[in-house]
N, C-alpha and C positions, 0 to 999 in steps of 0.2 A: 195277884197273878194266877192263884188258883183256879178262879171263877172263872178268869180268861180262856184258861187252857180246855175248861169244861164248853165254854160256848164254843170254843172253835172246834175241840172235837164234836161234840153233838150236830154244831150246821155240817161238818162233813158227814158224819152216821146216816143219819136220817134220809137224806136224797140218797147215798149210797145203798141203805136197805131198796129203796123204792125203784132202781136203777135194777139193782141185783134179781127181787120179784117180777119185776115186768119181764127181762130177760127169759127167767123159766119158765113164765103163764105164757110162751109162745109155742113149749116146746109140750107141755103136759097140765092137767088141771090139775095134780097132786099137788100140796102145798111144799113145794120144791126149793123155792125160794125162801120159804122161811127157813124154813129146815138148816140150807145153807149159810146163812144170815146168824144163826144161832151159836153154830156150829164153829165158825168161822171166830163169831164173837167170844165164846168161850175159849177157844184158843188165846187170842188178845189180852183176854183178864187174868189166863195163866200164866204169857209171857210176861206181862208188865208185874206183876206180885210181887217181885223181889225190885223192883225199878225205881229209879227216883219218882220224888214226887209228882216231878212235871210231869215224866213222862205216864205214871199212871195216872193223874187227871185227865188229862189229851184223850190215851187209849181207851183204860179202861170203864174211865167214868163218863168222859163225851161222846167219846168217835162209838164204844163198845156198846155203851149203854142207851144210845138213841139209834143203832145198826141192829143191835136183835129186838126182840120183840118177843117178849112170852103173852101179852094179851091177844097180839094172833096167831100162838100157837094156841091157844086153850079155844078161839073159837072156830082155827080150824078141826081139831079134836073134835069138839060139838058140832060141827056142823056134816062132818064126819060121820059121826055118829046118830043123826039127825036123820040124814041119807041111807043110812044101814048101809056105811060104808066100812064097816067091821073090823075086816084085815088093813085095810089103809089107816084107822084111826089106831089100831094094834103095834102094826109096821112106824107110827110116824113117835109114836109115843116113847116105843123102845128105842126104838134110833137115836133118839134125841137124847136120851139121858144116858146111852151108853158111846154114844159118838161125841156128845159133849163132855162128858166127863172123862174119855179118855184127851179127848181136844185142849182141857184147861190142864189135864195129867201132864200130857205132851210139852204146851207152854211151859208150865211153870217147868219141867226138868229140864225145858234148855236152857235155861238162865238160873239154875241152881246150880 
């Protein structure tokens, strides 16, 4: 049942990430999408921590773990930074690790 719950969240993550990013690449070339996607996703792995099993394989091991993306967060950075896009790879860096971390913060104390 585990394995189950992993495939069906992952086929929902995955198209959802790519739904979410085309959405933003209409409005900005900042990597917006990801950002959101990440952000979004660490919430999910906060709130599911204390949850049963099912429901953390679904969230946060299928739907979570195939909806962010940290291999394109590292080659937006690089590519960022490739650009001498400086403050943007500065801006997307911190963001991410202090909006995510308060995100899985947030998660996990609502269901603690």
């Amino acid at each position: 049942m585990n394995v189950f719950m992993v495939i069906v969240g992952a086929a929902i993550g995955s198209p959802a990430r790519f739904l979410v990013d085309q959405y933003f690449k209409k409005f900005t070339d900042k990597p917006a999408g990801t950002f959101i996607v990440n952000i979004l996703g660490s919430f999910l792995i906060g709130l599911t921590f204390a949850t049963t099993e099912h429901w953390h394989d679904f969230l946060a091991v299928g739907f979570a773990g195939s909806f962010t993306t940290w291999s394109t967060f590292i080659v937006d950075l690089y590519l960022g930074y490739e650009l001498k896009h400086y403050k943007v790879v500065a801006i997307n860096l911190l963001a991410s690790i202090t909006f995510g971390l308060l995100a899985a913060f947030l998660g996990y104390n609502m269901v603690s």
